[in-house]
N, C-alpha and C positions, 0 to 999 in steps of 0.2 A: 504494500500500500504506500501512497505518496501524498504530498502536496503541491504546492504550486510553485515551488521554490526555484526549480530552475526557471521556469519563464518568468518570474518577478528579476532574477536576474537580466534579465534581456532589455536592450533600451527599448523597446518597442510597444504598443499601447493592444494591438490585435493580435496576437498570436496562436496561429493554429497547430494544433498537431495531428499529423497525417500517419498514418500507419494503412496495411495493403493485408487482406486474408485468402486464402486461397491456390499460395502459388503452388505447394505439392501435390494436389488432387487431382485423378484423371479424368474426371470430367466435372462440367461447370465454368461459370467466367471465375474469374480473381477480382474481389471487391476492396475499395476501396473507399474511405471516410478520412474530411477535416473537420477538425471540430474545433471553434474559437470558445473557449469558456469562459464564462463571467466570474472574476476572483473573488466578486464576494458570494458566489455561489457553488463553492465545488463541492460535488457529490463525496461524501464518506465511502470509503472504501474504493476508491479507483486501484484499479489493476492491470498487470496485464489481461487479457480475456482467457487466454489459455488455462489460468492460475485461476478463474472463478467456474461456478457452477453457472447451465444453463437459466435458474432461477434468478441467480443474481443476476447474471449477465441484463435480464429481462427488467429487473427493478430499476440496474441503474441507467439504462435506457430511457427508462420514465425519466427519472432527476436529470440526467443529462438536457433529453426534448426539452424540459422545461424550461431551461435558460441559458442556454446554448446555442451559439451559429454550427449548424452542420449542414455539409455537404457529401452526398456519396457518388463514388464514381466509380463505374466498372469498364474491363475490356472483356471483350466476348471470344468465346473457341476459338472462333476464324482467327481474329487478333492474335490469341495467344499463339495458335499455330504459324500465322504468318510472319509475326515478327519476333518468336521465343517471350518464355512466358515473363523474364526479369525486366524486358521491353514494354509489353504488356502490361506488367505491375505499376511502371512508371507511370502507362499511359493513363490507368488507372486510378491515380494517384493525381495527376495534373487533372482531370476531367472530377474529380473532388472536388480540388482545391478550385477550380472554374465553378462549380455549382455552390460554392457559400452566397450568397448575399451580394456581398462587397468584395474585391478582394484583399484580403489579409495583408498587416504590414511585415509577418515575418510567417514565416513554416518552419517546424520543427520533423524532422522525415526520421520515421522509425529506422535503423539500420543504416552500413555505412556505403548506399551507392546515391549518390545524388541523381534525381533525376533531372532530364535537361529540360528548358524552356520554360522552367516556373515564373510565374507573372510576380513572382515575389523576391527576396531576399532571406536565403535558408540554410539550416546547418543540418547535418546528420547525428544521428545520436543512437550509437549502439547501444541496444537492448532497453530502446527509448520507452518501450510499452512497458515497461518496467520499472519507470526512473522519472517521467516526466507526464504529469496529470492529464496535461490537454493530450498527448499520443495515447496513455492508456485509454483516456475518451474514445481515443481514435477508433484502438481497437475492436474496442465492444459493440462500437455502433456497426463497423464494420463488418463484424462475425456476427451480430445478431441479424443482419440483413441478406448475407448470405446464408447463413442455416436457412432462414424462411425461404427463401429462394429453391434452395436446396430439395428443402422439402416440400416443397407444391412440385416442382419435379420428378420427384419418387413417386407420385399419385399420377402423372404422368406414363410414368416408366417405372413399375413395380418390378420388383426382382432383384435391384442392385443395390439395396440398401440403404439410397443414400438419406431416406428420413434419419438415421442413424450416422452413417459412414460421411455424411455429406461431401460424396463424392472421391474420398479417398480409396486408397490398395487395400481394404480388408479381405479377407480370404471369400465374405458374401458377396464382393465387387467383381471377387473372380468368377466365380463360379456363377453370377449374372451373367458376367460375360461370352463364358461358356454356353450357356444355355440359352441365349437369348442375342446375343450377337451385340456389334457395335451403336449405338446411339447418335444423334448430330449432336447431342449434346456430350459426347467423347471428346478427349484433345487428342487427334491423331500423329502429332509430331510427340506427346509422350509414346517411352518404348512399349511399355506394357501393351497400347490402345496400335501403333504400328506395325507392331509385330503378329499380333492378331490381322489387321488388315491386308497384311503383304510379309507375310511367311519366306519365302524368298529370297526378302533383304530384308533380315532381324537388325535389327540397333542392339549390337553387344554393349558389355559394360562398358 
């Protein structure tokens, strides 16, 4: 759990924090949220999202909405296949930070790749969802919009789990995919979803 200590450090008055959910699953987009928080309102218990229950995650969603600038942005399969999924994440990630309101006077970006062409002025911050209030914001808003995602999907496409798996290599994701074959909503430039497709030419380690 954190405060808002690093971004009070910051000379800056807007500060969002960006974090990206998504990028090891084989199928699904990769989501992305900025969230600007109001300092005299941060939610008790910010975390990383990994590190909370889906219940939480869900409450402080509430407190979040309630006084917060957020923005979510995602890139879609095609995207991820067409331009690898770290590409992807970025784009993800700038198309956030474009859907806040205003744009923000600084970004704060979970993890150490910067993305290019941000309309703002921003730093990286390893294991930032863990360290800095406004990015664990990020997170949760992030990962709670993809689970739902996720999961109106699986009702879609029963068999692969992903109410549960949301999209990831559980041994139910395989054996979906055995029995029921590839999805549009697969990423085919992963190898698991490839190597299925075109036998052939397997993508080794």
């Amino acid at each position: 759990m954190m405060d808002y200590a690093i971004e009070q450090r910051l000379p800056y008055a807007r500060i969002a924090g960006v974090d990206e959910v998504g990028r090891g699953p084989w199928a699904g987009p990769v989501t992305a949220a900025a969230v600007i928080l109001d300092p005299r309102h941060i939610p008790d218990g910010l975390n990383d999202s990994k590190k909370l229950s889906a219940k939480r995650r869900e409450a402080l969603v509430t407190q979040i909405e309630a006084f917060a600038e957020i923005g979510i942005g995602t890139a879609s399969v095609a995207e991820i296949d067409e331009i690898n999924i770290l590409q992807a994440s970025h784009l993800a990630m700038r198309r956030a930070i474009a859907a806040l309101h205003t744009t923000p006077d600084f970004a704060l970006i979970d993890g150490n790749r910067m993305p290019g062409k941000l309309p703002c002025p921003a730093q990286t911050l390893i294991g930032g969802d863990g360290r800095a209030a406004s990015i664990a914001a990020a997170s949760i808003i992030a990962k709670v919009h993809r689970d739902a995602h996720m999961i109106a999907l699986s009702k879609q496409h029963p068999g692969y789990g992903w109410e549960t798996n949301k999209g990831y290599g559980t041994e139910k994701h395989r054996v979906g995919l055995f029995c029921h074959g590839v999805t549009p909503h697969h990423r085919r430039s992963f190898k698991p979803i490839h190597n299925i497709l075109y036998p052939q030419k397997n993508i080794s380690d």
